[in-house]
DOMAR-652249 format. One line per field, with one value per atom (N, C-alpha, C): residue number from 0; residue in one letter; atom name; x, y, z. Coordinates in steps of 0.2 Angstrom, whole numbers. Last residue first. Layout:
<sites>
vexlum	c(NUM, ...)
fimar	c(A, ...)
lofi	c(CA, ...)
east	c(X, ...)
north	c(Y, ...)
up	c(Z, ...)
</sites>
This chain:
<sites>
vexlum	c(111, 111, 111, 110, 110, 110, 109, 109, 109, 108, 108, 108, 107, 107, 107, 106, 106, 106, 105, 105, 105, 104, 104, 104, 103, 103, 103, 102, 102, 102, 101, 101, 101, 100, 100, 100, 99, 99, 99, 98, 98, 98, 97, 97, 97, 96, 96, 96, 95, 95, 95, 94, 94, 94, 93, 93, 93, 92, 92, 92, 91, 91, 91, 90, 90, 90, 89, 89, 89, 88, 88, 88, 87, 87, 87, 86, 86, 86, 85, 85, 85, 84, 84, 84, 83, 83, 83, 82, 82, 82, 81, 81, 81, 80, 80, 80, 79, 79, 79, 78, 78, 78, 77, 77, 77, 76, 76, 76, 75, 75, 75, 74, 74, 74, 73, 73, 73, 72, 72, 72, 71, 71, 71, 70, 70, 70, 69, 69, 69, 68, 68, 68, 67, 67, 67, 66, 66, 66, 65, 65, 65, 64, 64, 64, 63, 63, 63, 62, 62, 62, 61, 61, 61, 60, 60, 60, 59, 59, 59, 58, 58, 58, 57, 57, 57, 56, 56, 56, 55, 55, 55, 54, 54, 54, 53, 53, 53, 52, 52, 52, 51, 51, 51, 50, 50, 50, 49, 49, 49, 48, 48, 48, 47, 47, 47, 46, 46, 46, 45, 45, 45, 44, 44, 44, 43, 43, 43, 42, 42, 42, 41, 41, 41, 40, 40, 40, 39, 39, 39, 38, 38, 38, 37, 37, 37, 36, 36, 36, 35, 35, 35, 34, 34, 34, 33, 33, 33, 32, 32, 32, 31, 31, 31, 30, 30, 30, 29, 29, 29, 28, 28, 28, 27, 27, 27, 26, 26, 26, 25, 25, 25, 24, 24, 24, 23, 23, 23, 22, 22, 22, 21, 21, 21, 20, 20, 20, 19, 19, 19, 18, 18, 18, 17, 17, 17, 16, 16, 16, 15, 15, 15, 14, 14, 14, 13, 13, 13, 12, 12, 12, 11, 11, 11, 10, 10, 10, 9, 9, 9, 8, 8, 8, 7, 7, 7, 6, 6, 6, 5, 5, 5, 4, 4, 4, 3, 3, 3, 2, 2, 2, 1, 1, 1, 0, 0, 0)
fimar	c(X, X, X, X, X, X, X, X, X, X, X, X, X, X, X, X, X, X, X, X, X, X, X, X, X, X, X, X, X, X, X, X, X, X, X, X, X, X, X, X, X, X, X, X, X, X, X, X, X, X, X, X, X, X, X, X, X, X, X, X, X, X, X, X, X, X, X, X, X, X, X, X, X, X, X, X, X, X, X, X, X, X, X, X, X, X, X, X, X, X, X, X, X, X, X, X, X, X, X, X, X, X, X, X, X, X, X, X, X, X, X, X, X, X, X, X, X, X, X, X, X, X, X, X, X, X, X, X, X, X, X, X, X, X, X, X, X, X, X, X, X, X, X, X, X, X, X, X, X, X, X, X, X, X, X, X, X, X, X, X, X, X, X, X, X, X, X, X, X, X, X, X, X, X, X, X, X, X, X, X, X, X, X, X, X, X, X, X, X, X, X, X, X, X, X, X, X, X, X, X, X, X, X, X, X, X, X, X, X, X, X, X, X, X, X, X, X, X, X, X, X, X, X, X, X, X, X, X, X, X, X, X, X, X, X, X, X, X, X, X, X, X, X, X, X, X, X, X, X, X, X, X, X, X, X, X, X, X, X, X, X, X, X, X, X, X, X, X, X, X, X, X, X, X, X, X, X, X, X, X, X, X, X, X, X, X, X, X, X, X, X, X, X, X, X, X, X, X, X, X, X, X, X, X, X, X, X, X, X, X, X, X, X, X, X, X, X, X, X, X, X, X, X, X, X, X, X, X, X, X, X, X, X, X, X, X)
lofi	c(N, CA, C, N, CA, C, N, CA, C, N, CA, C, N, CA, C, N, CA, C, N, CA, C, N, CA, C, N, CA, C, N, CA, C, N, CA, C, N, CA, C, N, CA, C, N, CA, C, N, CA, C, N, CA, C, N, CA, C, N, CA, C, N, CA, C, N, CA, C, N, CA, C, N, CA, C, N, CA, C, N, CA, C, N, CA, C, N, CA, C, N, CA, C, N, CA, C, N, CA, C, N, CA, C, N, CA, C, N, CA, C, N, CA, C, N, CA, C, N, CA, C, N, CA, C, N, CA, C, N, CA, C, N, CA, C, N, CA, C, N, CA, C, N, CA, C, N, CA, C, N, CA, C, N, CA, C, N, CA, C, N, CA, C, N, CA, C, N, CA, C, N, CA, C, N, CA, C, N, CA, C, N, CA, C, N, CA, C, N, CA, C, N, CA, C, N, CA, C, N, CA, C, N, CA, C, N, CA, C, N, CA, C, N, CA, C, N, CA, C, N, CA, C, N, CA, C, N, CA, C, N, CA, C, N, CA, C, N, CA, C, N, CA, C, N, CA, C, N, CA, C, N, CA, C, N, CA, C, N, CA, C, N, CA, C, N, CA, C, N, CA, C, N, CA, C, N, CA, C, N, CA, C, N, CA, C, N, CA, C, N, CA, C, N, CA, C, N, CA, C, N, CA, C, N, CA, C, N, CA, C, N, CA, C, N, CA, C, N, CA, C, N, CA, C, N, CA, C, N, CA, C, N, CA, C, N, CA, C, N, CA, C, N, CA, C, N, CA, C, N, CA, C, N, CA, C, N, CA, C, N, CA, C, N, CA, C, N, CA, C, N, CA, C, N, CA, C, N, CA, C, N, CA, C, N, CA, C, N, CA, C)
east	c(361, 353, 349, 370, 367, 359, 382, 382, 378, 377, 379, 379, 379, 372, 372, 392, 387, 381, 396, 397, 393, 390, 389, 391, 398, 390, 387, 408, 406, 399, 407, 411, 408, 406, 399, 402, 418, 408, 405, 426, 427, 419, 427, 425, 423, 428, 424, 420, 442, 439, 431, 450, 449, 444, 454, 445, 444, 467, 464, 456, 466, 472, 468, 461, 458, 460, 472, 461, 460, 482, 482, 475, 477, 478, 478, 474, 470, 471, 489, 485, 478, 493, 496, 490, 488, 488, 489, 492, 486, 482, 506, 505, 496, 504, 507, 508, 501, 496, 497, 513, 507, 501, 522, 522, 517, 517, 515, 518, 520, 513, 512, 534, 532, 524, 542, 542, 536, 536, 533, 533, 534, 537, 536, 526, 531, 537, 514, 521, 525, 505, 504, 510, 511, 508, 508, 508, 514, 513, 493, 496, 503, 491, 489, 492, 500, 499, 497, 490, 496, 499, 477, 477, 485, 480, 476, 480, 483, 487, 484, 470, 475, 482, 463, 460, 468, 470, 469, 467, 464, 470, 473, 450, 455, 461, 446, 446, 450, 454, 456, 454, 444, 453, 455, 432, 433, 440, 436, 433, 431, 436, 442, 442, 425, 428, 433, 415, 414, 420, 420, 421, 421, 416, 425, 426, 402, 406, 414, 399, 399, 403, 406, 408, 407, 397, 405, 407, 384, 385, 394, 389, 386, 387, 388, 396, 394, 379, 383, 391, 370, 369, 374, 375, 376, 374, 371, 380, 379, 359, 360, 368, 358, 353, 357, 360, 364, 360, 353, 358, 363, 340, 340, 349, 345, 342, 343, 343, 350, 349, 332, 338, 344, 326, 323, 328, 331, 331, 330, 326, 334, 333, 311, 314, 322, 309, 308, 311, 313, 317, 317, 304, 312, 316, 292, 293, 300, 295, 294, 295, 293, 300, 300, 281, 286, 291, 275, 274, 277, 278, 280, 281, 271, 279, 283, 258, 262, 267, 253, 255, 259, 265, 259, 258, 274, 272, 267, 268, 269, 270, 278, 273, 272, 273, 278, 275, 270, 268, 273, 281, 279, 277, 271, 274, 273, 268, 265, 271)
north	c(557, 559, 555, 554, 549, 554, 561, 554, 550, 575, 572, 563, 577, 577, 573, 574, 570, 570, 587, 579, 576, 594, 596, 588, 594, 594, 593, 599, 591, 590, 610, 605, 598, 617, 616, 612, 614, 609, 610, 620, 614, 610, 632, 631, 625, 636, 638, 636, 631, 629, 631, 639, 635, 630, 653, 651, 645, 654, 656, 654, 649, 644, 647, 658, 653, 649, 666, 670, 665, 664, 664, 664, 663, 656, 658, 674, 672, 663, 679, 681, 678, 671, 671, 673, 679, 670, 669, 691, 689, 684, 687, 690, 688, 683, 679, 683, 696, 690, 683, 700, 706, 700, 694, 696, 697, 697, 691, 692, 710, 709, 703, 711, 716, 715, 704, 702, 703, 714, 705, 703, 730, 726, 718, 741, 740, 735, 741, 742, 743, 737, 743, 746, 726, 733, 738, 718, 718, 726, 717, 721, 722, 709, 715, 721, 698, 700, 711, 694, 695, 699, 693, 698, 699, 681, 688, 694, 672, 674, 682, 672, 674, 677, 669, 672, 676, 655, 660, 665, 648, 651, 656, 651, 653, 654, 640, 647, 651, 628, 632, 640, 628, 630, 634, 626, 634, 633, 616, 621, 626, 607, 607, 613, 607, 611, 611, 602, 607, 610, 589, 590, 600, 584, 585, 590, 585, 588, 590, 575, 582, 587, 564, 565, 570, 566, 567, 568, 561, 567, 568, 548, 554, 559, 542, 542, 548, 545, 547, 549, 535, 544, 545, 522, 526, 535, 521, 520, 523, 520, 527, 525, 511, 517, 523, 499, 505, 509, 499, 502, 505, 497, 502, 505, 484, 491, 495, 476, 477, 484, 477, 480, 481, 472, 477, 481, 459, 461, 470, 456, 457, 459, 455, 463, 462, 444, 450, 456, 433, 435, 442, 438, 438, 438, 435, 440, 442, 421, 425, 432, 415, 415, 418, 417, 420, 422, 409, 418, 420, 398, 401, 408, 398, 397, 400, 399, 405, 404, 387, 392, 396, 374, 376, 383, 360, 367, 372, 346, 353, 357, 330, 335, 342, 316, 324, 327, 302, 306, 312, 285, 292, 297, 271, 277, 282, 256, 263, 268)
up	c(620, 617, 616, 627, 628, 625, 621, 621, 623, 621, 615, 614, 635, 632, 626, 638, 642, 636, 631, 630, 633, 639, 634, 630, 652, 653, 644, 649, 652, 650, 645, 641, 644, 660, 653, 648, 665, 666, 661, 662, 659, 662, 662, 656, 656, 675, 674, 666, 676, 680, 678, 666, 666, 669, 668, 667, 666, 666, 672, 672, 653, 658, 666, 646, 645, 654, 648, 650, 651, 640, 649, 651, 628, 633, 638, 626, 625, 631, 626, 628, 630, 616, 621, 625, 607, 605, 613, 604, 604, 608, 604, 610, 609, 590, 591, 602, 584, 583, 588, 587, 589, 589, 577, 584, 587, 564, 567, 576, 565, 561, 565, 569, 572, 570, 555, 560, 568, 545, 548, 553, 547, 550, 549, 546, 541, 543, 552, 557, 554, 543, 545, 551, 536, 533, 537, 549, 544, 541, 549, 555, 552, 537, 538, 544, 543, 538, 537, 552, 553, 549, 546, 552, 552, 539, 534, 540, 548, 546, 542, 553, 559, 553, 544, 546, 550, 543, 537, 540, 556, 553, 547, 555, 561, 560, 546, 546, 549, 550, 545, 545, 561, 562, 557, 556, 560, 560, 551, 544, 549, 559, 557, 550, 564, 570, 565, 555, 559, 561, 556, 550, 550, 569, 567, 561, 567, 573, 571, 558, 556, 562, 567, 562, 560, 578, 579, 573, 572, 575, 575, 569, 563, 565, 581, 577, 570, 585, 590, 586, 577, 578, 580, 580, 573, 572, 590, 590, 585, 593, 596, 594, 582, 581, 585, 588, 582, 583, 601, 603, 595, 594, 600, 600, 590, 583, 588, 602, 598, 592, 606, 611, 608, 597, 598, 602, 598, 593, 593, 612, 611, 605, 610, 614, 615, 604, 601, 603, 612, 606, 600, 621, 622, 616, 614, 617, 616, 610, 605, 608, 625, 620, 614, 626, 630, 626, 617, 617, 620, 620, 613, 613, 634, 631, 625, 629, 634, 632, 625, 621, 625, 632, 631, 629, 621, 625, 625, 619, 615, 621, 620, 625, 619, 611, 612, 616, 615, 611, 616, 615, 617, 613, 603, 605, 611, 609, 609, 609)
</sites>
């Protein structure tokens, strides 16, 4: 006589179909959130490097224009270039007060 084969009993299958279902489902889950996070950065980067530019041509246009009206370049970019300065110390003294909501804003970004 042959040994006959045990089958396992339905549950098992269904178990093990469960399990195999819910790592499949764990795995979509996380491209999903890996590929939004990197789409989002990416419009994010493409964003901020199309405000610099502006920012720059902008800052030059102003340098420039301020040139014209001191009759001076030197005295154009100067005045743009105290601007500058200026803006940093605001920043460097508010530091503490800028840096949560950036936190805060990252956080959100990385786990929507």
């Amino acid at each position: 006589m042959e040994p006959q084969k045990e089958t396992p009993p339905p549950i098992i299958d269904q178990l093990k179909e469960y399990a195999e279902t819910r790592l499949k489902l764990a795995k979509l889950e996380a491209i999903d959130r890996s590929t939004s996070v990197l789409a989002s950065m990416v419009t994010d980067v493409i964003v901020a490097i199309s405000f610099i530019l502006t920012f720059l041509f902008l800052s030059f246009a102003f340098a420039f224009y301020l040139s014209d009206l001191l009759h001076s370049k030197a005295g154009g970019f100067g005045c743009v270039a105290l601007l500058y300065l200026l803006i940093a110390v605001i920043i460097i003294l508010a530091k503490d007060k800028l840096q949560q909501p950036l936190i805060n804003l990252f956080i959100k970004k990385l786990f929507k």
